[in-house]
ROMITOR-990453 format. One line per field, with one value per residue (C-alpha): residue number from 0; residue in one letter; x, y, z. Coordinates in Angstrom, 1 decimal, decimal comma. Example, Ala and Ser with C-alpha at 12.3 -4.5 7.8 and 13.67 -1.06 7.14 Angstrom:
<rs>
seq 0/1;
type A/S;
x 12,3/13,7;
y -4,5/-1,1;
z 7,8/7,1;
</rs>
This chain:
<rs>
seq 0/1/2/3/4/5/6/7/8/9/10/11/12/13/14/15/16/17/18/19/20/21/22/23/24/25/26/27/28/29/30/31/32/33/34/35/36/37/38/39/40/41/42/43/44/45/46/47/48/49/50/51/52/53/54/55/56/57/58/59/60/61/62/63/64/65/66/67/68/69/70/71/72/73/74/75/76/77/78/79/80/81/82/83/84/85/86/87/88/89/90/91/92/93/94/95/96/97/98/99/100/101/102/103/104/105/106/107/108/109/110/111/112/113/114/115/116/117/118/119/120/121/122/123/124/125/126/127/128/129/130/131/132/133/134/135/136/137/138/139/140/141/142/143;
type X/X/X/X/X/X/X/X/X/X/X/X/X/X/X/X/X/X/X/X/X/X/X/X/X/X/X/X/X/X/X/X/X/X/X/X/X/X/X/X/X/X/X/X/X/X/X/X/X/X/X/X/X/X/X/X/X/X/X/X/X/X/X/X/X/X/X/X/X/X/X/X/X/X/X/X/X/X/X/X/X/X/X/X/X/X/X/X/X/X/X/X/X/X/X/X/X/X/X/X/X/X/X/X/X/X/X/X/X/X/X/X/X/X/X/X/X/X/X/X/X/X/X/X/X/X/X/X/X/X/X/X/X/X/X/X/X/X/X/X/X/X/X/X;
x 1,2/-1,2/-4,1/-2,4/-1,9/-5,5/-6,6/-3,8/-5,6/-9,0/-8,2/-6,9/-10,1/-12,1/-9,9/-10,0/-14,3/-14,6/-12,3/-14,3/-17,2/-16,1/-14,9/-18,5/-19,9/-17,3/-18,2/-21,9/-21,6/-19,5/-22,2/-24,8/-23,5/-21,9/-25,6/-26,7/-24,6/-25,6/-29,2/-28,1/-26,9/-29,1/-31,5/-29,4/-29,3/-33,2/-33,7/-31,1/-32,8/-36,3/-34,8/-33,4/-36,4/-38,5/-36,1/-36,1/-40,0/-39,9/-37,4/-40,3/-42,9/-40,8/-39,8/-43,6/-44,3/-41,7/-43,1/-46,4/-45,0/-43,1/-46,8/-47,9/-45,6/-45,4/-49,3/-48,5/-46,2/-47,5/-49,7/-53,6/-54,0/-51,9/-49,2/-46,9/-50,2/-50,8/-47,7/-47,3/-50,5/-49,5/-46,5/-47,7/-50,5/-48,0/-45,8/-48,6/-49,9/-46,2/-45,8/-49,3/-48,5/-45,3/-46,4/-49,3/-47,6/-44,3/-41,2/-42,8/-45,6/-43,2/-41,6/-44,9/-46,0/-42,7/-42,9/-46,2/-45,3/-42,0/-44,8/-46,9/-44,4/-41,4/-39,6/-39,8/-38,1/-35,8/-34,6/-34,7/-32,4/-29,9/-29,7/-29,0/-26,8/-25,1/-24,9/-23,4/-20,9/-19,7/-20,0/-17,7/-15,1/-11,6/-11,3/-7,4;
y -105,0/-103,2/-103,9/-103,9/-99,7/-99,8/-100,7/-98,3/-96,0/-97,0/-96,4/-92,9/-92,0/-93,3/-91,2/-87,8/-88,6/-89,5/-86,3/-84,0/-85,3/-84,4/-81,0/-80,6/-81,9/-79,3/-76,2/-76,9/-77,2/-74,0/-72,5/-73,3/-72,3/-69,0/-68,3/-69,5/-67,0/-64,0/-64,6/-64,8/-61,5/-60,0/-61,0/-59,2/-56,1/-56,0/-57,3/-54,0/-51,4/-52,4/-52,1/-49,0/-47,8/-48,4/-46,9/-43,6/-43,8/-44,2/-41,6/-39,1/-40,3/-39,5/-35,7/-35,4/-36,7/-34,3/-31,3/-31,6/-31,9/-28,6/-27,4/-28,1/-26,8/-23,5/-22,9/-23,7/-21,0/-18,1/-15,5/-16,6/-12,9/-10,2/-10,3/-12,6/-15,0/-14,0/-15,2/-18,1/-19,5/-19,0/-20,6/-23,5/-24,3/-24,5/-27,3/-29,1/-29,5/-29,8/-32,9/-33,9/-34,4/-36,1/-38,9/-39,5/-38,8/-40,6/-40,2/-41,5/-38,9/-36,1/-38,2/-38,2/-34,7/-33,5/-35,4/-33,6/-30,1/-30,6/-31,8/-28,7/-26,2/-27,8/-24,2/-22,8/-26,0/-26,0/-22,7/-23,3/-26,1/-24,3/-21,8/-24,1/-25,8/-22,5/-21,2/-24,7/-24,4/-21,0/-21,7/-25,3/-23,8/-22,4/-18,5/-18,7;
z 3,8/1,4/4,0/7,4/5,5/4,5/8,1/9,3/7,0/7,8/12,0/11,2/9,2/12,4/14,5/12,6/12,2/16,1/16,7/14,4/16,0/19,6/18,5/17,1/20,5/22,1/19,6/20,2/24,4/24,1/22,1/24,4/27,5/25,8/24,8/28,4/29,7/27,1/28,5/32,0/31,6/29,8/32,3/34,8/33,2/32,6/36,4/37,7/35,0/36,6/40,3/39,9/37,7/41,0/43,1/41,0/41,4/45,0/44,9/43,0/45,9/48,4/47,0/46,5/50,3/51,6/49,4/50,5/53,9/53,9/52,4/56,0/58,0/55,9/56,6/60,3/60,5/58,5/59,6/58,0/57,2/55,5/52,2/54,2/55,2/51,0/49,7/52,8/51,3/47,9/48,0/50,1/48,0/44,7/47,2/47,5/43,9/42,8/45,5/44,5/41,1/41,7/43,9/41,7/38,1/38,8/36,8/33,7/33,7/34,3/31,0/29,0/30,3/28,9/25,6/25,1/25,4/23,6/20,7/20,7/20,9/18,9/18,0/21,5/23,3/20,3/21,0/25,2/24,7/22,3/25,0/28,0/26,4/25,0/29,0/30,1/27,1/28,4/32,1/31,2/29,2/30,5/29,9/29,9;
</rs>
């Protein structure tokens, strides 16, 4: 009796190793494909953040395109000479530039142009932004 218990014995030992073995094999495959699936997504993410990123710059190009557009058809339809030809011009000529700089620039140079003049004038920009956000604070807010 003492051995058919120690093989009894010995066959459960087997057992509980060959079934903590398969739960490791188990853990590790969930593991895997969990991570798999973390890098499948993340990979999503970064492919969508690039696609609307160049959608947002094709965006820019086109606002630029249609600026410099209206450009044209403003110095089409303005007198060449006088204050309204003056201020025609004027005006045109700024649409231009402005859709000039906005095909060429792109949203991230609008970014780094910004970034720059935040840098040399840090008190001014300070003060700008503490006063939008003080104007959309008291144009948000219920006056009951």
């Amino acid at each position: 009796m003492a051995t058919a218990q120690k093989d009894l014995h010995n066959q459960a030992s087997n057992m509980a190793d060959h079934a903590k073995d398969m739960a490791k094999d188990v853990a590790s495959d969930v593991a895997n494909k969990a991570k798999d699936m973390g890098s499948t997504v993340a990979q999503k993410a970064s492919d969508t953040a690039s696609y609307m990123g160049k959608k947002a710059e094709d965006a820019t190009s086109s606002v630029g395109a249609g600026m410099k557009n209206l450009a044209g058809t403003i110095r089409e339809h303005v007198p060449e000479k006088g204050m309204l030809g003056s201020a025609g011009s004027a005006v045109a000529d700024t649409l231009e530039s402005g859709g000039r700089y906005l095909q060429q620039q792109g949203l991230s140079g609008i970014g780094d142009d910004l970034t720059n003049m935040i840098r040399r004038n840090p008190i001014p920009s300070v003060l700008l932004c503490l006063g939008v956000g003080y104007l959309l604070a008291r144009a948000t807010t219920n006056r009951s």
